[in-house]
C-alpha positions as CSV (number, residue, x, y, z in Angstrom):
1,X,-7.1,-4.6,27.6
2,X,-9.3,-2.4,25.7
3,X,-12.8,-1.0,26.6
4,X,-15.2,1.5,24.6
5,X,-17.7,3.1,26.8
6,X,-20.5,4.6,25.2
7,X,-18.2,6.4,22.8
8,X,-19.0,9.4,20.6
9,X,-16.6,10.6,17.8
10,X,-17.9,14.0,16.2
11,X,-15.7,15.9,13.8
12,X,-15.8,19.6,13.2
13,X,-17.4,19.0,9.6
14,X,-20.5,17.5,11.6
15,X,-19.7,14.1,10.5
16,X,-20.6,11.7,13.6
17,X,-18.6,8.3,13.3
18,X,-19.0,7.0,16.3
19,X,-22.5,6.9,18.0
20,X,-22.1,5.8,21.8
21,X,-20.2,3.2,20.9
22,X,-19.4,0.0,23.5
23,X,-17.2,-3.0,23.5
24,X,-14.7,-4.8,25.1
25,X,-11.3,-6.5,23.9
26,X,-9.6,-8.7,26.4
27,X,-6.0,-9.1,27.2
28,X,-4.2,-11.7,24.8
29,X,-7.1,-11.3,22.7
30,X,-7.0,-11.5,18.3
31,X,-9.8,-9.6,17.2
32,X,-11.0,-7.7,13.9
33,X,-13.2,-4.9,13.4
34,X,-15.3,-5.2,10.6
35,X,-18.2,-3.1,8.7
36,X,-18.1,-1.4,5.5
37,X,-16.0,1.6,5.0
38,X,-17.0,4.7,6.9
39,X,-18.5,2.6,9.1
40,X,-16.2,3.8,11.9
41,X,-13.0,1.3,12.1
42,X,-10.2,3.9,11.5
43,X,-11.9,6.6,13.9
44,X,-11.6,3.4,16.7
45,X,-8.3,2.7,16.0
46,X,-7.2,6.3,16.2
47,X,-8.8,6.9,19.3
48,X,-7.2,3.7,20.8
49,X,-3.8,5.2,19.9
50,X,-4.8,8.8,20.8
51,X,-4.1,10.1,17.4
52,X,-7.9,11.3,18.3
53,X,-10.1,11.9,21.1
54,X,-13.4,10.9,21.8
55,X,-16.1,13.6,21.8
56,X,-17.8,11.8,24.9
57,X,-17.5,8.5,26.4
58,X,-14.4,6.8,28.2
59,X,-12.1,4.7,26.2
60,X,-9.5,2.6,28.5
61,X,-6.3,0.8,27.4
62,X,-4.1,-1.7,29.6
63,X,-6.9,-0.1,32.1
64,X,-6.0,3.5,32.0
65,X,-8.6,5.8,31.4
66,X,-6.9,7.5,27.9
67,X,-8.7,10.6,29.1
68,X,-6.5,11.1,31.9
69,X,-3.2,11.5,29.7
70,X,-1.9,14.5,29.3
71,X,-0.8,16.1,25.8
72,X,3.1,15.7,27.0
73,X,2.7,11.9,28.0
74,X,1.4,11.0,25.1
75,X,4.5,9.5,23.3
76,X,5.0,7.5,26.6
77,X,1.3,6.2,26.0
78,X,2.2,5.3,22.5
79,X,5.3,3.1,23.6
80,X,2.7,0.3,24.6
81,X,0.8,0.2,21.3
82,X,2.2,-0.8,17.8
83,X,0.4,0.4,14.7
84,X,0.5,-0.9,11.2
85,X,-1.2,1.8,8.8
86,X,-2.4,0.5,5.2
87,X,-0.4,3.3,3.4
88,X,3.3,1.8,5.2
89,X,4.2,5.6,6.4
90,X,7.8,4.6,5.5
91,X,10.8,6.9,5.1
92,X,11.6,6.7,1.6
93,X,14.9,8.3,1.8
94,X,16.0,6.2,4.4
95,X,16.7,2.2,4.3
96,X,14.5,0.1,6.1
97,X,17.1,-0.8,9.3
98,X,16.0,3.0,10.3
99,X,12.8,2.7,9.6
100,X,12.0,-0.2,11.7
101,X,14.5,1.5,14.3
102,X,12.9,4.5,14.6
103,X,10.4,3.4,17.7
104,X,13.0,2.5,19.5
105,X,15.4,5.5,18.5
106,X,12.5,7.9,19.8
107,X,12.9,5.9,23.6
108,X,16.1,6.0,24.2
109,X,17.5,2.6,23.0
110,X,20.9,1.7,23.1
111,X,22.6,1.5,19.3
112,X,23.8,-2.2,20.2
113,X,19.9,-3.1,21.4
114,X,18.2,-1.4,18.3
115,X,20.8,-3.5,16.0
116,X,19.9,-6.9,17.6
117,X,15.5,-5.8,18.0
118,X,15.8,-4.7,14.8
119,X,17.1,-7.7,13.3
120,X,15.3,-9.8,15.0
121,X,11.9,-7.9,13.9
122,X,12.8,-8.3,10.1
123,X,13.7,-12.0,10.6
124,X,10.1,-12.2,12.1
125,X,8.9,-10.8,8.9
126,X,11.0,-12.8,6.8
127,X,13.1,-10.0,5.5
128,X,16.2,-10.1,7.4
129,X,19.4,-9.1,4.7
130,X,17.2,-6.5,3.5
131,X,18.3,-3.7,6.2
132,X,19.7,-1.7,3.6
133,X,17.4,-1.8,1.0
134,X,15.1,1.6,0.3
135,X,11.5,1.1,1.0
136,X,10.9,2.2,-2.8
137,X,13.1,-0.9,-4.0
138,X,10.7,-3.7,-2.4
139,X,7.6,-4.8,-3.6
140,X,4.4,-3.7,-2.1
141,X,4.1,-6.9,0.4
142,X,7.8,-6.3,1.6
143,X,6.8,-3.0,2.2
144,X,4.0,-4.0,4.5
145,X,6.3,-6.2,6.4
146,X,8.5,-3.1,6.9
147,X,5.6,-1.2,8.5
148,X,4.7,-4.4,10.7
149,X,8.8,-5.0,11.9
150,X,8.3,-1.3,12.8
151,X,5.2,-2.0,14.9
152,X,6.6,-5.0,16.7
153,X,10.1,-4.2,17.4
154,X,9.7,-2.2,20.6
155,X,8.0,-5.5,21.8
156,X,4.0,-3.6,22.5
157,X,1.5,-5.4,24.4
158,X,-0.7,-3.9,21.6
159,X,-0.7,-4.6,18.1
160,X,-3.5,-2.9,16.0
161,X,-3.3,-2.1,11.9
162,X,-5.9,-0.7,9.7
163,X,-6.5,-2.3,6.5
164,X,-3.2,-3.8,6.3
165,X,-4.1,-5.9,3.2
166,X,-6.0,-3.4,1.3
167,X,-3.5,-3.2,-1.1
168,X,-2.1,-7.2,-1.5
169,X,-3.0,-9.9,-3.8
170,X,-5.0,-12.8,-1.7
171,X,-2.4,-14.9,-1.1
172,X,-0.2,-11.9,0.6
173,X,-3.0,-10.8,2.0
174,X,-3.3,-14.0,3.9
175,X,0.3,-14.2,4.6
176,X,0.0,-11.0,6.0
177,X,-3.0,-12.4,8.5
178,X,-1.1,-15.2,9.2
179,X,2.0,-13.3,10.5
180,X,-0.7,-11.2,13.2
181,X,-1.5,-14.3,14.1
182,X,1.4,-15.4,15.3
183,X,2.1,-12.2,17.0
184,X,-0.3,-12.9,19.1
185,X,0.1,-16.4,19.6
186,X,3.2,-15.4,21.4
187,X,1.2,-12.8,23.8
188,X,0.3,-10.0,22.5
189,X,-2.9,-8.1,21.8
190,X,-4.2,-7.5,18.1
191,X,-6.9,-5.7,16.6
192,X,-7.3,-5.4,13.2
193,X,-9.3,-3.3,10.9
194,X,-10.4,-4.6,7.6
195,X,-13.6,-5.2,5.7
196,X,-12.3,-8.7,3.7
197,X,-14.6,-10.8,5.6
198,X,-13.4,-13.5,3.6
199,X,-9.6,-13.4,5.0
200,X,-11.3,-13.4,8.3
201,X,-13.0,-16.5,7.5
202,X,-9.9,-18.2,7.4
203,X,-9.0,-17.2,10.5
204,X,-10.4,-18.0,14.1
205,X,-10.8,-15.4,15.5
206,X,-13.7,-13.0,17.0
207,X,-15.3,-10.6,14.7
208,X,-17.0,-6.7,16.0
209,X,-19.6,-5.7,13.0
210,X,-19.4,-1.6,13.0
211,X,-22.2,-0.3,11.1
212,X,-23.3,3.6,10.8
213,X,-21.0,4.2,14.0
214,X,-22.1,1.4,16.5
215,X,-21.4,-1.9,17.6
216,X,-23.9,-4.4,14.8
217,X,-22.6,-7.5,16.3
218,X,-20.4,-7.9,19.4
């Protein structure tokens, strides 16, 4: 599903994070990226979801080369690959229904379907009667939720999220695992950034140790 081959991620400050980078995430796969921060998680993640591109190497998702898309195909890329971002990203003048809508506003999605996939998404998340609630009126876990309905409601055969329990308590934080977990039970692909090794503990799943820009433990 996912494969890093000898990646390099320079920025224009001269900062390397990435240092030939290589690893492989298979199809169906739960898997968390772990290292201490600035270790190069986020810049993996972004290059996964071509918010960034790789200074050298070849990074391939659902076994397309990502060099070979084109600026204008982009958003059709995208349409595969749900992200959760620690920060939510949420539209705080708008209620939740249109933020977890807008993914599927952007393709083209019938009113009727976005109403039914959107409901569907915040029942997933245990939030369903809060559609028209501002994001600014939940708490800071229900606000994560919002961001992962978002990610999940076009139905992506990727799932990946950076830190998205930075900010919870322990037991959220956990909750929030758990619900990953069961997005992938059902089929689809997860990667997770996050450096709470503990949380990961409690979860079986495989583990890639980034340190100083390369692969510590596959």
């Amino acid at each position: 599903m996912i494969r890093f081959d000898q990646v390099h991620k320079r920025y224009p400050n001269g900062r390397e994070a990435l240092a030939g980078i290589s690893f492989n995430v298979e199809r169906g796969e739960l898997c968390f990226l772990t290292g201490h921060s600035g270790a190069g998680k986020s810049s993996i993640l972004k290059l996964i979801a071509l918010i960034e591109r790789p200074t050298r190497g070849q990074v391939f998702v659902n076994n397309q080369n990502t060099a070979g898309v084109k600026s204008r195909g982009i958003p059709q890329f995208r349409r595969q690959i749900g992200v959760v971002f620690q920060d939510h990203k949420l539209l705080h003048d708008r209620p939740v229904s249109d933020n977890v809508a807008l993914p599927l506003i952007i393709a083209g999605v019938s009113k009727r379907e976005i109403d039914k996939r959107v409901r569907a998404a915040l029942d997933q998340v245990g939030l369903l009667g809060k559609e028209k609630s501002r994001p600014l009126e939940l708490s800071t876990g229900e606000q994560q939720r919002v961001g992962i309905a978002r990610a999940v409601v076009a139905k992506p055969s990727l799932l990946i999220a950076d830190e998205p329990t930075g900010n919870l308590d322990p037991d959220l934080a956990l909750e929030t695992m758990k619900l990953f977990k069961r997005f992938n039970d059902v089929g689809a692909t997860v990667v997770i950034a996050t450096h709470d090794v503990h949380l990961i503990e409690q979860l079986a799943a495989r583990r890639i140790v980034i340190d100083g820009g390369r692969v510590a433990s596959p």
